[in-house]
VMD Tcl script that draws the C-alpha trace (Angstrom):
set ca {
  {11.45 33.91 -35.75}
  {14.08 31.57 -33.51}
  {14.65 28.51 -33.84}
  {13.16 27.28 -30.82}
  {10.12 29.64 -31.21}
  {9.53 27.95 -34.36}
  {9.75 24.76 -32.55}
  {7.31 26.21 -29.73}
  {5.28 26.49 -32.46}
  {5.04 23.65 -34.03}
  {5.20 21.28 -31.06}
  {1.53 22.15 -30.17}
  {0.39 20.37 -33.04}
  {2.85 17.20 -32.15}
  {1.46 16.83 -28.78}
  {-1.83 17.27 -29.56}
  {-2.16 14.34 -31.67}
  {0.00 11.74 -29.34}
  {-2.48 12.97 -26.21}
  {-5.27 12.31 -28.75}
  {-3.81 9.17 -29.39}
  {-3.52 8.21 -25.63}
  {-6.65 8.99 -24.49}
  {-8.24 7.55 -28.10}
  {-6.24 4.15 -26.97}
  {-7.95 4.84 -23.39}
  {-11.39 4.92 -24.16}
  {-10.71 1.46 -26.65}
  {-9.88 -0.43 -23.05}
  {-12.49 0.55 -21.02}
  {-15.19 -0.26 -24.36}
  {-13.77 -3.67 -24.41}
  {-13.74 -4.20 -20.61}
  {-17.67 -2.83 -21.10}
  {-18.36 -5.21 -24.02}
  {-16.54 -8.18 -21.91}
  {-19.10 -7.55 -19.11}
  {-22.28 -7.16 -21.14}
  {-21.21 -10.39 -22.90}
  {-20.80 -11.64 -20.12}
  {-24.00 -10.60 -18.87}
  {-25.32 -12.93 -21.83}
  {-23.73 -16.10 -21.01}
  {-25.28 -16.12 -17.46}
  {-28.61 -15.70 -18.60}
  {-27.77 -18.56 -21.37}
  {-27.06 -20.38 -18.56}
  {-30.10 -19.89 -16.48}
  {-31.96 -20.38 -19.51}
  {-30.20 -24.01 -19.74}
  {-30.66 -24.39 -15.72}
  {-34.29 -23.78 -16.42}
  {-34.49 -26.43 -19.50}
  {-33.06 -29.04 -17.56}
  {-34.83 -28.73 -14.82}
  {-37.67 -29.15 -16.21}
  {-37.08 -31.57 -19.08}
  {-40.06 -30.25 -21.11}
  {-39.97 -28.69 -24.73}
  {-42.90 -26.83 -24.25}
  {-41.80 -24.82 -20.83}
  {-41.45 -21.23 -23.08}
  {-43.35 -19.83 -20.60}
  {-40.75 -20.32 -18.10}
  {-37.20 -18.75 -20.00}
  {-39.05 -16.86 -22.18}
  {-38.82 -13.87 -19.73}
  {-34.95 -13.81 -20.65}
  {-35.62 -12.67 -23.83}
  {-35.91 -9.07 -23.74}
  {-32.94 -9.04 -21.37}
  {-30.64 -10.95 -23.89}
  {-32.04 -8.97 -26.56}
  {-31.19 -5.37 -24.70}
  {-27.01 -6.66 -23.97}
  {-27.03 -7.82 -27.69}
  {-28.24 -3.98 -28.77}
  {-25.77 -2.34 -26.05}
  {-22.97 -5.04 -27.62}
  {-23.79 -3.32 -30.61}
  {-23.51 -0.01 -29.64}
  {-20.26 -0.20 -27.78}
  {-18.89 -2.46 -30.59}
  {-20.01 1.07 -33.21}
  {-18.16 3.15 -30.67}
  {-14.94 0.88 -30.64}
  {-14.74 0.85 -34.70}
  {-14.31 4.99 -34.04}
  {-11.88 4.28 -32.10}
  {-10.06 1.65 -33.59}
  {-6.25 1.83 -33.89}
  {-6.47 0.52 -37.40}
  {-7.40 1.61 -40.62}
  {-7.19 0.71 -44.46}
  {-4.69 1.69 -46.70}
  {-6.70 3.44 -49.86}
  {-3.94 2.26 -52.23}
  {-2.98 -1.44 -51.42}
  {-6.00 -2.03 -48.75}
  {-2.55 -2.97 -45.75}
  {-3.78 -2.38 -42.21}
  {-2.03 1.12 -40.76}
  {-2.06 2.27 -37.27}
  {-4.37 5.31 -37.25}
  {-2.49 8.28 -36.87}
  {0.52 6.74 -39.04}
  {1.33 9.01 -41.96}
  {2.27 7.21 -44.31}
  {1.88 3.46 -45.06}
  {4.16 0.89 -44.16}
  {3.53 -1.79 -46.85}
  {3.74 0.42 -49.91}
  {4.12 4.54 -48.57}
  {0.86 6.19 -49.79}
  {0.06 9.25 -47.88}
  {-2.90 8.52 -45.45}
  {-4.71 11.59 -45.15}
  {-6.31 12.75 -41.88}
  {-9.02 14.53 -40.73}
  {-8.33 18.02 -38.75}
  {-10.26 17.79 -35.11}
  {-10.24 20.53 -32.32}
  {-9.08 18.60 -29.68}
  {-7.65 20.93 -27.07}
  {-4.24 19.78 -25.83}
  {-4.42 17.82 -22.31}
  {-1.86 17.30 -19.74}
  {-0.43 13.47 -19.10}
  {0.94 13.20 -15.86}
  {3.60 10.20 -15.70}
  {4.05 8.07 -12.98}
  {7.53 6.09 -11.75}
  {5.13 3.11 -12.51}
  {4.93 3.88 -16.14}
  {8.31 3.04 -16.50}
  {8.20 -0.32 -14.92}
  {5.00 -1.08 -16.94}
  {6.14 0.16 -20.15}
  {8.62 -2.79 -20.28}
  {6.39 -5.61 -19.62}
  {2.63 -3.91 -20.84}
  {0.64 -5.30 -23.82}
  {-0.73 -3.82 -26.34}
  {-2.87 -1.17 -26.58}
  {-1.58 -0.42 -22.72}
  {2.04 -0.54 -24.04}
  {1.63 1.96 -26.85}
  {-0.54 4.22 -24.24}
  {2.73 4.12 -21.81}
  {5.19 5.00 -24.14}
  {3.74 7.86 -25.77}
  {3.11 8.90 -22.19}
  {6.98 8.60 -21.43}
  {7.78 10.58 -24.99}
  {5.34 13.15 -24.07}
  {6.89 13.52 -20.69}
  {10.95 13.96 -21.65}
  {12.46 16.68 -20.32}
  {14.79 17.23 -22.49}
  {11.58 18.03 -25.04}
  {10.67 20.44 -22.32}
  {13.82 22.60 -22.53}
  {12.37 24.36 -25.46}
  {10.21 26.27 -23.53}
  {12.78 26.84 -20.98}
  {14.76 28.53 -24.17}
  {11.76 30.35 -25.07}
  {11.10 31.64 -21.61}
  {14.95 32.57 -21.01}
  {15.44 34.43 -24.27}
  {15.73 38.10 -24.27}
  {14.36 40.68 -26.15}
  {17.48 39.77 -28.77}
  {16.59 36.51 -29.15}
  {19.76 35.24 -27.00}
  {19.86 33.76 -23.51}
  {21.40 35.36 -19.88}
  {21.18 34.15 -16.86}
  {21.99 30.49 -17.49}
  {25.06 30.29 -15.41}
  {25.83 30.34 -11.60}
  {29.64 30.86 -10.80}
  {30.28 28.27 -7.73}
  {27.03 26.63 -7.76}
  {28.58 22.65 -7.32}
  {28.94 23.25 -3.37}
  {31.95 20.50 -3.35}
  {34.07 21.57 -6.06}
  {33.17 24.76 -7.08}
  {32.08 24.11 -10.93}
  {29.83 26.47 -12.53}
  {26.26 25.03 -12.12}
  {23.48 25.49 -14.72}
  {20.61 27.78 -14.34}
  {16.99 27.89 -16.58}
  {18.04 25.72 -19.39}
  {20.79 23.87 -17.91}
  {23.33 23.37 -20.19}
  {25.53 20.73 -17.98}
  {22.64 17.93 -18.97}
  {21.71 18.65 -22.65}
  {21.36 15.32 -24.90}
  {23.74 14.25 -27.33}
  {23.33 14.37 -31.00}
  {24.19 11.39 -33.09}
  {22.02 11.96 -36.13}
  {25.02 12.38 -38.94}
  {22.21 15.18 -40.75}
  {21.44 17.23 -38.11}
  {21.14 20.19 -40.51}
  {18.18 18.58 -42.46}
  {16.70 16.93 -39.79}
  {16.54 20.94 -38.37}
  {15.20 21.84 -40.87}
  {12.05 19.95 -41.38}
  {11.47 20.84 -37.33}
  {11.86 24.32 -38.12}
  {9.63 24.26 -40.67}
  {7.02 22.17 -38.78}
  {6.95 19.11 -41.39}
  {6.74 16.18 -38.25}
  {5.88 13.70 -40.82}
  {8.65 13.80 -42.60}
  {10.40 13.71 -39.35}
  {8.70 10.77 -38.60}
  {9.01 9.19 -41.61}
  {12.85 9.54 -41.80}
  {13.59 9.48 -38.04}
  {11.02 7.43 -36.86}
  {11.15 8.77 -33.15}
  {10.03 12.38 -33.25}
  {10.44 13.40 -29.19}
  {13.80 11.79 -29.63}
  {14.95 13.82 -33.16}
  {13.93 16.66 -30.67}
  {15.87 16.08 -28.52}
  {19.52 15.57 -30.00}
  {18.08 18.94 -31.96}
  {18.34 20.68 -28.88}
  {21.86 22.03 -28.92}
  {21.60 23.37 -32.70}
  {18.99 25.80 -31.09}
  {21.60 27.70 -29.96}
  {23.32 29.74 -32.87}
  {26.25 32.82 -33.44}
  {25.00 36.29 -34.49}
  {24.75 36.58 -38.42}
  {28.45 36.33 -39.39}
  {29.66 34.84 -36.46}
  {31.05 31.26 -35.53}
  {30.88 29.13 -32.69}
  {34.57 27.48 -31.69}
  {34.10 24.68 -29.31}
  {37.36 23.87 -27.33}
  {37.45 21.31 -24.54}
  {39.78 19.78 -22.49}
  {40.93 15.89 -23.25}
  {40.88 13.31 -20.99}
  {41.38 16.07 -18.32}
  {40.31 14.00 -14.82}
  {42.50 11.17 -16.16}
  {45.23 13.69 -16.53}
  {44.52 15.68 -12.78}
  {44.61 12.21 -11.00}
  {47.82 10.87 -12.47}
  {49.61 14.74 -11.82}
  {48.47 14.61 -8.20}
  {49.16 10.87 -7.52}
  {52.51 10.98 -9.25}
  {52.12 8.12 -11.37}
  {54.37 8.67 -13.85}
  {53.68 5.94 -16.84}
  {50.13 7.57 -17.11}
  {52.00 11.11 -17.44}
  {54.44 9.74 -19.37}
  {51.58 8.44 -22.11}
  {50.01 11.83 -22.61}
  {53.26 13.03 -23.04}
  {53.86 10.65 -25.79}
  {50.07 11.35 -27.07}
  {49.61 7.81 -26.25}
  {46.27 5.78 -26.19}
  {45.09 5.93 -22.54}
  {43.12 3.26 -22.53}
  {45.35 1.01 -24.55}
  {48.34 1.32 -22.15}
  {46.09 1.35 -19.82}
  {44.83 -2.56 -21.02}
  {48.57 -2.72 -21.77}
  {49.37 -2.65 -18.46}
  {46.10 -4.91 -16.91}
  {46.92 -7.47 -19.22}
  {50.79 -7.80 -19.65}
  {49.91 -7.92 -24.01}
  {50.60 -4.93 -26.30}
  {47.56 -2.82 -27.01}
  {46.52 -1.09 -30.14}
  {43.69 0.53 -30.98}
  {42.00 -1.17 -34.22}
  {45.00 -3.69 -34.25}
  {46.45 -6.29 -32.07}
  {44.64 -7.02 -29.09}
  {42.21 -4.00 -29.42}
  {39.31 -5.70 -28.53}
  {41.02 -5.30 -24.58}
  {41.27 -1.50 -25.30}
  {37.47 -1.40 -24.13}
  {37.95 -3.28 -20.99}
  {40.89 -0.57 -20.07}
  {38.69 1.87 -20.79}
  {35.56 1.19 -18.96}
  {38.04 0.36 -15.93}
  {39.70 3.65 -16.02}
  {36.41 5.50 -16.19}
  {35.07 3.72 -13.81}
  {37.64 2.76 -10.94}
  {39.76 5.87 -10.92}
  {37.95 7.43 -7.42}
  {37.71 3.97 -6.07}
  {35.30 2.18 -7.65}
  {34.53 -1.13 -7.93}
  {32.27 -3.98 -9.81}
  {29.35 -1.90 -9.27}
  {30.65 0.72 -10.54}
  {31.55 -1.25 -13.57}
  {28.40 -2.18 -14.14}
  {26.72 0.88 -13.72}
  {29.45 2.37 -16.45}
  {27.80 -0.68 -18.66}
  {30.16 -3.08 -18.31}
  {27.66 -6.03 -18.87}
  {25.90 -4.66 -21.54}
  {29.20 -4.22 -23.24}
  {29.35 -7.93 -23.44}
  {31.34 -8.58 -20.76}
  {30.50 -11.05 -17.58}
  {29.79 -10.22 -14.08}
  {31.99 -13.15 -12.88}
  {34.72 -11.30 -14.90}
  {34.53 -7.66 -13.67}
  {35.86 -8.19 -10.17}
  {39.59 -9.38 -11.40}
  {39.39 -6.71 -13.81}
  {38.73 -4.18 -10.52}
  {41.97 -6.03 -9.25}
  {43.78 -5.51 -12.07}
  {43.22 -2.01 -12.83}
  {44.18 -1.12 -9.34}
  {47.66 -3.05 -9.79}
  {48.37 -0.97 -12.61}
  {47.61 1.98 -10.91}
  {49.12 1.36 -7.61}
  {50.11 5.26 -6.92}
  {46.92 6.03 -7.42}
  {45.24 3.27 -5.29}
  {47.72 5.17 -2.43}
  {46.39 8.43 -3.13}
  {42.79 7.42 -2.04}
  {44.04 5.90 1.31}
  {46.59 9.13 1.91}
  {43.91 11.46 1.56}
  {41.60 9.83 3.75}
  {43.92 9.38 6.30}
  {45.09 12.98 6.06}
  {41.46 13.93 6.31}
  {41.09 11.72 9.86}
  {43.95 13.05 11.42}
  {43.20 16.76 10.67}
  {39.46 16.19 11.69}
  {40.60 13.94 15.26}
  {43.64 16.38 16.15}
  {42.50 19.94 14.41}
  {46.05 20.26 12.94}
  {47.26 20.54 9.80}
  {49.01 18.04 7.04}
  {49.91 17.55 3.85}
  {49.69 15.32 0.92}
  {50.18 14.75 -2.75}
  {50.20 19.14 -3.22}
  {47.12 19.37 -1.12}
  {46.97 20.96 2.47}
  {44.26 20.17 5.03}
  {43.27 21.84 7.63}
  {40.10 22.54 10.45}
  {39.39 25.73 11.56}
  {36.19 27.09 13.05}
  {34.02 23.69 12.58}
  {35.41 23.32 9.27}
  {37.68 21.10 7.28}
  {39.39 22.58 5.13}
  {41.37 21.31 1.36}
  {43.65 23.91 -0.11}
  {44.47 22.80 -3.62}
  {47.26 23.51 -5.74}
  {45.83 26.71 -7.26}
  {45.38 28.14 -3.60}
  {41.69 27.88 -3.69}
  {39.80 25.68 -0.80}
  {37.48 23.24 -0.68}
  {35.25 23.43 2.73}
  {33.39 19.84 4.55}
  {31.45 21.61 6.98}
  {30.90 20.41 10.51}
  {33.17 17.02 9.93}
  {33.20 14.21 12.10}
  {34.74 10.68 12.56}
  {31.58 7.96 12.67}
  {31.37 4.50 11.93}
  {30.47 2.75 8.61}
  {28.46 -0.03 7.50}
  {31.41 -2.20 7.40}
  {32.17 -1.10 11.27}
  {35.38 1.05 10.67}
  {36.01 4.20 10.64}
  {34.45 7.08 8.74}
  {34.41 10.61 7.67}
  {30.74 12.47 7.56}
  {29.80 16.02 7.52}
  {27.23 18.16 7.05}
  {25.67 18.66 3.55}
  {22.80 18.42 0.66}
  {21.75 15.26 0.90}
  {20.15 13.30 -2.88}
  {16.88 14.84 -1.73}
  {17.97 18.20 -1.53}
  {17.47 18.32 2.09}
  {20.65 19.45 4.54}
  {21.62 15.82 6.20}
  {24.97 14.42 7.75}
  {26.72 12.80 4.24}
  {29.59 10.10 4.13}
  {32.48 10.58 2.69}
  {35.93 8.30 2.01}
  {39.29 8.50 0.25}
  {38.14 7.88 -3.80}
  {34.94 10.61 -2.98}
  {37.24 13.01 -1.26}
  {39.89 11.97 -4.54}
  {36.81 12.86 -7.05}
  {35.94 16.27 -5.25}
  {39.25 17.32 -5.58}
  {40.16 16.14 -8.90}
  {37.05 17.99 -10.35}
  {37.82 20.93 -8.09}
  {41.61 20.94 -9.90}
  {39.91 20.69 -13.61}
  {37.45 23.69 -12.25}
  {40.40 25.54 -11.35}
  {42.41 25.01 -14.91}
  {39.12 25.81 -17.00}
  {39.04 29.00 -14.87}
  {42.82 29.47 -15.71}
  {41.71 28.74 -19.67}
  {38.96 31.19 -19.13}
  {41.50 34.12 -18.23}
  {43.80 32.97 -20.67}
  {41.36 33.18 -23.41}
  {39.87 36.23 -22.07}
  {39.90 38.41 -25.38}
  {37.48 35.99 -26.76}
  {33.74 35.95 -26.51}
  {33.46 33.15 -24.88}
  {29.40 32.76 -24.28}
  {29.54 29.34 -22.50}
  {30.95 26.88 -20.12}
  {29.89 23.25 -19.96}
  {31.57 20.87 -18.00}
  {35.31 21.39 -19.31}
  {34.45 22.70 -22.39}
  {34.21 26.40 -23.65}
  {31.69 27.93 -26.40}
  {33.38 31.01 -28.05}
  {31.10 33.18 -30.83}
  {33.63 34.44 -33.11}
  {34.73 36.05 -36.43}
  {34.84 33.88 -39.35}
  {38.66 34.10 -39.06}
  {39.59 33.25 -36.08}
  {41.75 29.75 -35.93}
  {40.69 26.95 -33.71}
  {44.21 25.72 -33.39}
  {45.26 28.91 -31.80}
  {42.36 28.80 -29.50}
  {43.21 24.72 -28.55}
  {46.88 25.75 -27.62}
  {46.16 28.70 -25.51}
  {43.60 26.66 -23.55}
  {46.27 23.97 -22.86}
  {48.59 26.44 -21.14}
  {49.58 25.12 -18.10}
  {49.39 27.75 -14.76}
  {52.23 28.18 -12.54}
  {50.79 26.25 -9.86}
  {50.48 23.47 -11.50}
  {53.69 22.43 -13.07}
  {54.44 18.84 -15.09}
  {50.58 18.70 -15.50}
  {50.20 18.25 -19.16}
  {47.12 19.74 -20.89}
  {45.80 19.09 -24.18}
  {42.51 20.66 -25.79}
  {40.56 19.11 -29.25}
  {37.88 21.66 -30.90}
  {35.67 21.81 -33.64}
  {33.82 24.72 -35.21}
  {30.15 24.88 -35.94}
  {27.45 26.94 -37.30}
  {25.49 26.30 -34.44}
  {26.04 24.39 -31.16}
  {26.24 20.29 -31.19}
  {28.59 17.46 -30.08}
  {30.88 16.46 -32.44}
}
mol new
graphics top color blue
foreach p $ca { graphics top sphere $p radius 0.5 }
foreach p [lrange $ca 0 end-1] q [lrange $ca 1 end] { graphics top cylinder $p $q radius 0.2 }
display resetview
């Protein structure tokens, strides 16, 4: 049996128990909202009961409120029996061994760690749809809603779900096809994921992946929980370890470093960023270096700037600004929104050729679309022909914007649109400008080189792409420093651009 059929298998039994749970933590809301009314209920007829007193100022008027009597007395027995119900339901229990109140459900106890056994039940299991609400509510809910939400958001992961995707994928052999489609990202050409989608798998930062596999391949979810605490989340950084060599075999994992870092500076010319990858130099501590005016080293002097150069560089290298920034994290780094702006300012000095290439390319990409001739720029040809504009890259290959315009932005300049897929998969008029048009063909370039890699390394098995990295099953002999230098050959096309690849081997797929 797979991996991930043994996980098929076992996951029944997960889910059934956290839908239990939800709808178990269901039912105790809308008892208490019944016993709230029917007490309630009570009060008001203690009250007319009082009214009646009052009124009347006599001890001996029983005749008058003694006709609330049987109603009190039928809300105190429906109290009762709502109050039985909610003890059935409640999310506590006893500890046998030291008598400590434990969540029902919990498998073990948190005070001292006795086993609490359960009983086995034949609850079928049900379907929880999730809402864009439940995420807002999660955050701010009470208990028992709060617990209800997030086991509704666990349940609903779809990165959990990809199991079934692998199950549903696999062949006859156990091993997956399909998963691929060559020239799928419409701007830049990048293989695009198919079934189980690769491209978006979740990282793995559990440091024993290989026990924490195998207690989910052997179905022991306590023990998961116990260790791990999050089961939907041990799930999913277990993901990529589903996928595993033949018996004998060895996965190589090669990938490119730092390689849209490396594209922009080639095609912008600007040479100190070239010049530190030549050197094997710390990016993002020149980088800082160079913001700052202060030497930069990484665990030494100054390296708590290193960060700031790098969330910069990731973020404001196809014209991006403090948004950007913060969307990269920037203030949950620790750093302050009044700060992030000079930093934007400062990152841009440093980079000045590249700041250049944004407003070159745009302005090539005007005057092609308003006069329909060609130019040049920074190794990259434009051109319209036949409704379309057209960017021939270094490697010869072309990028198409189809039906491209001049229109106005929100700012009231001018602006390039065209026609494309818009967020909502529908075919819509899109903006564009000179850092977007910069990203397209910066990813485009890396496409090209990992295609180049691909050729290069052609006598391997190579059995995946993902992003700029390449998955190669091979013998137990083959060297993943020979495999790293042939990937960083540089083409003909695309001379003084210096390539480096970092790899790892693994007995089965992860991030290392």
């Amino acid at each position: 049996m797979t991996f991930f059929d043994e996980i098929s298998k076992n996951l029944t039994g997960y889910g059934k128990e956290a839908a239990r749970k939800a709808k178990d933590a269901a039912q105790v809301l809308q008892l208490k909202a019944q016993i709230r009314g029917e007490k309630q209920k009570i009060n008001e007829l203690y009250a007319a009961i009082g009214a009646v007193y009052f009124k009347n100022h006599r001890d001996d008027s029983e005749d008058e409120y003694k006709i609330f009597f049987p109603e009190i007395e039928s809300a105190m027995v429906h109290v009762a029996e709502l109050e039985k119900k909610l003890s059935q339901l409640d999310t506590t229990e006893k500890c046998p061994c030291c008598g400590a109140a434990v969540k029902k459900g919990d498998s073990f106890c948190s005070k001292c760690g006795t086993p609490i056994q359960k009983e086995e039940d034949g609850t079928e299991e049900q379907h929880i749809a999730v809402t864009e609400d439940d995420f807002v509510q999660e955050e701010t809910a009470k208990e028992p809603v709060k617990s209800v939400l997030e086991m509704r958001l666990q349940l609903s992961k779809s990165s959990v779900k990809k199991y079934t995707a692998m199950k549903q994928t696999a062949c006859r052999d156990n091993r997956a096809r399909g998963m691929f489609s060559f020239y799928g990202a419409s701007r830049t050409g990048r293989w695009a994921g198919r079934n189980i989608q690769l491209q978006n798998l979740p990282q793995n930062h559990l440091e024993d992946l290989t026990e924490a596999r195998e207690l989910v391949k052997t179905g022991s979810f306590d023990d998961v929980q116990m260790i791990y605490d999050d089961v939907p989340d041990t799930l999913s950084q277990l993901i990529r370890t589903a996928f595993i060599p033949r018996q004998g075999m060895k996965f190589i994992v090669a990938d490119f470093s730092a390689i849209e870092a490396r594209v922009i500076a080639w095609l912008a010319d600007e040479q100190w960023v070239l010049d530190a990858f030549a050197n094997n130099k710390d990016l993002y501590c020149e980088t800082a270096s160079r913001m700052f005016g202060v030497p930069v080293e990484k665990h030494g002097i100054n390296g708590e700037l290193r960060q700031k150069g790098k969330q910069c560089t990731l973020s404001c290298s196809y014209g991006g600004a403090k948004g950007a920034l913060i969307a990269m994290g920037a203030i949950d780094s620790g750093m302050k929104e009044d700060e992030l702006q000079p930093l934007v300012i400062a990152w841009r000095e440093a980079n000045p050729n590249i700041v250049r290439f944004w407003h070159s390319l745009e302005q090539c990409a005007m005057k092609c679309i308003k006069e329909k001739t060609v130019t040049k720029t920074n190794r990259l040809t434009f051109s319209y022909e036949a409704g379309f504009l057209f960017i021939e890259l270094p490697s010869g290959r072309r990028l198409a914007y189809a039906k491209p315009r001049i229109g106005e932005n929100k700012f009231g300049g001018e602006s390039i649109t065209y026609m494309g897929i818009n967020a909502q998969k529908k075919w819509d008029r899109l903006e564009t400008f000179g850092g977007k048009i910069a990203e397209n063909v910066c990813q485009a370039v890396a496409r090209d080189l990992l295609m180049y890699s691909m050729q290069t390394l052609s006598h391997c098995f190579i059995v995946a792409t993902v992003h700029d990295e390449i998955i190669i099953e091979a013998s137990k002999d083959m060297s993943l420093d020979v495999v790293c230098q042939q990937m960083a050959r540089t083409p003909k096309w695309a001379e003084g651009l210096i390539l480096r690849a970092d790899g790892y081997e693994c007995e089965y797929y992860k991030k290392d």
